[in-house]
N, CA, C and O of each residue as an XYZ file, in Angstrom:
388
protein
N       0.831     -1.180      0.000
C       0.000      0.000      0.000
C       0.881      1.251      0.000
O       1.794      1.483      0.792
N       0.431      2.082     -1.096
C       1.466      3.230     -0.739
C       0.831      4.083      0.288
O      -0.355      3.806      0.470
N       1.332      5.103      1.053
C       1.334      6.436      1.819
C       0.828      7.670      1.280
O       1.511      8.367      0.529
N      -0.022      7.887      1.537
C      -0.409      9.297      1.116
C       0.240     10.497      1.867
O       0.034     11.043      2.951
N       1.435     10.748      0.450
C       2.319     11.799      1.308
C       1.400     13.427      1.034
O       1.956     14.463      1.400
N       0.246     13.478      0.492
C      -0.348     14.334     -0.789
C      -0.825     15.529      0.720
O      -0.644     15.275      1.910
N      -1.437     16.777      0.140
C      -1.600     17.728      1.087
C      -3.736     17.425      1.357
O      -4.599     18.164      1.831
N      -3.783     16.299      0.890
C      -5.032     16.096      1.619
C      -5.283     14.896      2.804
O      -6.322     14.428      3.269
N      -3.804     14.611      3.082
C      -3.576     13.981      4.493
C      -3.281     14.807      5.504
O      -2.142     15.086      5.880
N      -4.619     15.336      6.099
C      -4.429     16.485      7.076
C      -3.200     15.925      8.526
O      -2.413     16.565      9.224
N      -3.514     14.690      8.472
C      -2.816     14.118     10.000
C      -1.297     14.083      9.627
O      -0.491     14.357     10.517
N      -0.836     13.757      8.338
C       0.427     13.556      7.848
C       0.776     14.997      7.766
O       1.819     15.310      8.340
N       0.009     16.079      7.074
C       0.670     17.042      7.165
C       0.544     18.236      8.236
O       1.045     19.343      8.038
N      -0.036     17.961      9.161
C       0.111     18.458     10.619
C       1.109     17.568     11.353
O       1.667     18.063     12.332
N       1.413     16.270     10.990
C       2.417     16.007     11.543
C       4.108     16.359     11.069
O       5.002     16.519     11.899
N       4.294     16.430      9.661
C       5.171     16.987      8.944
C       5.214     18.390      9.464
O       6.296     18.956      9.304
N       4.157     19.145     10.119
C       4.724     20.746     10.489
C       5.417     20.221     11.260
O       6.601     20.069     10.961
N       4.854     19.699     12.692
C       5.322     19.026     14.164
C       6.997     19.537     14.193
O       7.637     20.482     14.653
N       7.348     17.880     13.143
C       8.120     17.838     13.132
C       9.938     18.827     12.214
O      11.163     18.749     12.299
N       9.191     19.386     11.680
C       9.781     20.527     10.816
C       9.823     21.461     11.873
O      10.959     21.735     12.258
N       8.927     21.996     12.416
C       9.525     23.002     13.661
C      10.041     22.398     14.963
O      10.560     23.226     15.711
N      10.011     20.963     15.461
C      10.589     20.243     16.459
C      12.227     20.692     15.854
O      13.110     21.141     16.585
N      12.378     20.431     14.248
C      13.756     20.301     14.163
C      14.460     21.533     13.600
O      15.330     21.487     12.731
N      13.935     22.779     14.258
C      13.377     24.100     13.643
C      14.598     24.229     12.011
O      15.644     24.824     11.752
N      13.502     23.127     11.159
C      13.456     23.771     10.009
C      14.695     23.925      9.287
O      14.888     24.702      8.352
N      15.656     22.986      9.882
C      17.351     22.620     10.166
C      17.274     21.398      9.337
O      16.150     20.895      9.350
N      18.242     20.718      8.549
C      18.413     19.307      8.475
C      19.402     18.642      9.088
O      20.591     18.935      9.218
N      18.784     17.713      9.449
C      19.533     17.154     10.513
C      20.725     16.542     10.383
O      21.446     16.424     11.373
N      21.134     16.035      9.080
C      21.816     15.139      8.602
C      22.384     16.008      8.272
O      23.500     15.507      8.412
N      22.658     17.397      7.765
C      23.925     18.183      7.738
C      24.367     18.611      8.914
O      25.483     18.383      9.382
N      23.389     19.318      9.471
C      23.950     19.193     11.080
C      24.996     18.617     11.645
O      25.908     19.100     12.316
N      24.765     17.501     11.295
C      25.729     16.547     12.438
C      27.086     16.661     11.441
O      28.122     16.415     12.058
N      27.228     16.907     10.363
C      28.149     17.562      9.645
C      28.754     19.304      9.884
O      29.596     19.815      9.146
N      28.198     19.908     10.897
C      28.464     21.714     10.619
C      27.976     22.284     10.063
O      28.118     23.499     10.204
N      27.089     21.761      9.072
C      26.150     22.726      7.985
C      24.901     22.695      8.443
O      24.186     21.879      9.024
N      24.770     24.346      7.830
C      23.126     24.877      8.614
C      22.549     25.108      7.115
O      22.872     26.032      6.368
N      21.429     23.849      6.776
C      20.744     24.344      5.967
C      19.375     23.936      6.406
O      19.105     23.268      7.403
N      18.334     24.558      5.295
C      16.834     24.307      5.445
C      16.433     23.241      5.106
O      16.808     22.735      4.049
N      15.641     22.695      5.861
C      15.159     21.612      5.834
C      13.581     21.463      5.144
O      12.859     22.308      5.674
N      13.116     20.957      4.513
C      12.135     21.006      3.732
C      11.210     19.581      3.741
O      10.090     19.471      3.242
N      11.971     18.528      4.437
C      11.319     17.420      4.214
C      11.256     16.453      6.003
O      12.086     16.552      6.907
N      10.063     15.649      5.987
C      10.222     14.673      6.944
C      10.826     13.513      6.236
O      10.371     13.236      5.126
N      11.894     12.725      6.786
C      11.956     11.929      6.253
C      11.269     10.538      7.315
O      11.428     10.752      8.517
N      10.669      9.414      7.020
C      10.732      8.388      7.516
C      11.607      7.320      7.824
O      11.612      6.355      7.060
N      12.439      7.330      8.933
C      13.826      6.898      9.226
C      13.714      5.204      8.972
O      14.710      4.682      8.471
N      12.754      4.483      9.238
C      12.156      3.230      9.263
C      10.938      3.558      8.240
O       9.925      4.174      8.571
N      11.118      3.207      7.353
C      10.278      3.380      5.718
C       8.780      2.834      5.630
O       8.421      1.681      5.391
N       8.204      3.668      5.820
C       6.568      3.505      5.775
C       6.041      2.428      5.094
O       5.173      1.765      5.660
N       6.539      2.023      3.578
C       6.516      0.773      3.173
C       6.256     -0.409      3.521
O       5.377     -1.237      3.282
N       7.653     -0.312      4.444
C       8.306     -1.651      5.139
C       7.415     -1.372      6.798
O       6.583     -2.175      7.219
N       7.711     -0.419      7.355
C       6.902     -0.472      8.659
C       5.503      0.425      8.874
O       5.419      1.164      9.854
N       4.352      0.316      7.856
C       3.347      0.926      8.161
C       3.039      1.513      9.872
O       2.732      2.673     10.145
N       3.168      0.676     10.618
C       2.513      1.077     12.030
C       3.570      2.339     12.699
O       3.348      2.856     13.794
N       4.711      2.698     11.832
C       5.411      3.627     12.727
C       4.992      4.897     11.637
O       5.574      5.978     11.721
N       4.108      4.695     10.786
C       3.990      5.909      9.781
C       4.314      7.546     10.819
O       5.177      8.408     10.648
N       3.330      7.452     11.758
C       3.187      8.407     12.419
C       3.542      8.832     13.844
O       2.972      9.626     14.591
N       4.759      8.007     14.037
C       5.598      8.325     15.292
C       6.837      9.187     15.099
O       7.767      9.042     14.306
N       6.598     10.211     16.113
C       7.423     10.914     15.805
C       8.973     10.971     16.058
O       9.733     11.867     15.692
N       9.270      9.894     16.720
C      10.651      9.253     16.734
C      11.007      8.415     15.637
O      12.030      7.743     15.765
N      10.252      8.319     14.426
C      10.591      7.820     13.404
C      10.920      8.862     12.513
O      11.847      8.656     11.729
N      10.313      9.974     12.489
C      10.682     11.166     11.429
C      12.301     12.311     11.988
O      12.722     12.631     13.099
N      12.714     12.571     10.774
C      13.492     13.075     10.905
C      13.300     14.392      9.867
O      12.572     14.330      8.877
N      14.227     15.844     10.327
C      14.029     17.167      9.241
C      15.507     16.327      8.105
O      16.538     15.744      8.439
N      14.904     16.666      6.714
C      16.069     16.950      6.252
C      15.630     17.897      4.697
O      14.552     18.108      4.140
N      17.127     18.316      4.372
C      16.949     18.862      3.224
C      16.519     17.871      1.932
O      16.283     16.689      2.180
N      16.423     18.360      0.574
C      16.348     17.626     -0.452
C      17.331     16.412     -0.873
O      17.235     15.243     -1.246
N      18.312     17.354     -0.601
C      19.561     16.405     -0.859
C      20.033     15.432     -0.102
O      20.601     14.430     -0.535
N      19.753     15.765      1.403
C      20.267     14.495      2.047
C      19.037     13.764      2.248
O      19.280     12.730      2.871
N      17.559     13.917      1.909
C      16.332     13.056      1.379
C      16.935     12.287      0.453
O      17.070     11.067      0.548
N      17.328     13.011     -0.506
C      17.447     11.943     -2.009
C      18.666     10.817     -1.349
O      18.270      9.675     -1.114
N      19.876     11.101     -1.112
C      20.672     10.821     -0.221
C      20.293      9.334      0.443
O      20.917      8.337      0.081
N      19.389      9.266      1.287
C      18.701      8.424      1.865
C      17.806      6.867      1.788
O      17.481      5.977      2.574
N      17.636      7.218      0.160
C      16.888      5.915     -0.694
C      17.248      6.346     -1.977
O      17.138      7.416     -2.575
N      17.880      4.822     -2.356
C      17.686      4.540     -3.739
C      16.048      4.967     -4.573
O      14.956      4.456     -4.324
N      16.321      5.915     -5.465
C      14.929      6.387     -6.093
C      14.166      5.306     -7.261
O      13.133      5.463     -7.911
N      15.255      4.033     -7.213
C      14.985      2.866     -8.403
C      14.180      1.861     -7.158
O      12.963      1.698     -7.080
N      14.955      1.417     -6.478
C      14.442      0.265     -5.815
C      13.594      1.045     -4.689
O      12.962      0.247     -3.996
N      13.438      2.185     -4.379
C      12.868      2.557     -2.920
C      13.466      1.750     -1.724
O      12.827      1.682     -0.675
N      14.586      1.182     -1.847
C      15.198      0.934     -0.365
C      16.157      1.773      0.145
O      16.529      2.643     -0.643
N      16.740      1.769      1.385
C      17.375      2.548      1.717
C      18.818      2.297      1.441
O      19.367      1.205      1.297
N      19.410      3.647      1.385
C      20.799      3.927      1.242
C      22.043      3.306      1.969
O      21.320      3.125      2.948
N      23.120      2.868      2.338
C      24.052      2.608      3.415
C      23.426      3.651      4.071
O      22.539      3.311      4.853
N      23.711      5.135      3.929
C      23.277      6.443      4.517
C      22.201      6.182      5.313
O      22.337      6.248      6.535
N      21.014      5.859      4.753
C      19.324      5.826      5.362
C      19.543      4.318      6.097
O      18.687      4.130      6.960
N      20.399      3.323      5.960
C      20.734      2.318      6.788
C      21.258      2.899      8.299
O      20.429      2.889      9.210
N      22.392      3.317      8.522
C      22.820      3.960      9.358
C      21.494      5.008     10.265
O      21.000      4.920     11.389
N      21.343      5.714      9.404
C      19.982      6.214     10.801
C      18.854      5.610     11.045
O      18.058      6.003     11.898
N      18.622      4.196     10.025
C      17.633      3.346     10.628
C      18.432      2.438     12.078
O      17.932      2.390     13.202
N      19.534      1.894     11.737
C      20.255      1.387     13.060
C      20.599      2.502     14.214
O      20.935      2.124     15.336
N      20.519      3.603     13.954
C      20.786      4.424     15.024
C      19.557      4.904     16.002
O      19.624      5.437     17.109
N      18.379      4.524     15.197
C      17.102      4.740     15.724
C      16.159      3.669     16.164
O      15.129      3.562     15.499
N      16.298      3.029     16.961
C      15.526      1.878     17.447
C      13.849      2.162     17.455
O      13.437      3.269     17.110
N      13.061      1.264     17.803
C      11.466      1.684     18.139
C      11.576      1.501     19.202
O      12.289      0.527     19.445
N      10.997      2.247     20.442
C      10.848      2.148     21.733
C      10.391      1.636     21.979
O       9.332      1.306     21.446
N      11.026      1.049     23.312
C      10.445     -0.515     23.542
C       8.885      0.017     24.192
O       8.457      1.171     24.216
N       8.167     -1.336     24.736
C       6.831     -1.234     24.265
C       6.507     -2.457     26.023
O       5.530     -3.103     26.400
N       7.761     -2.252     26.548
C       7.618     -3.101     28.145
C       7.550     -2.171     29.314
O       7.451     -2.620     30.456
């Protein structure tokens, strides 16, 4: 099933503000590099695809720019990058005990 990333998913895109001003609007993934740029996108750190039930947790989203979005997944296969590997292992789901 795909995701309706579209602007008539009011819950997705009230949650995409959330998190765009949680990460005021910074990407994160340059960040941790020294660079201050704008961030324009949520990304899904654990891929909506593959884990529907975390669509909308907000310890799954991350700010980033375009580039380190594209960065993140192969745009052929839709899997993730070494790159988008790495912040899926760096981001666990909270445990649930």
């Amino acid at each position: 099933m795909q995701f309706d990333y579209s602007s008539k998913n009011r819950r997705w895109q009230a949650l995409r503000l959330r998190i765009l001003r949680r990460d005021r609007y910074l990407c994160c993934e340059c960040r941790r590099y020294g660079r201050v740029t704008d961030a324009n996108t949520a990304h899904h750190i654990w891929p909506v695809e593959d884990f529907p039930e975390y669509a909308f947790a907000s310890w799954n989203l991350v700010s980033l720019c375009q580039g380190c979005h594209d960065a993140m997944h192969d745009r052929i296969t839709r899997k993730l990058t070494p790159q988008g590997e790495r912040w899926r292992r760096s981001t666990p789901p909270p445990s649930t005990g």
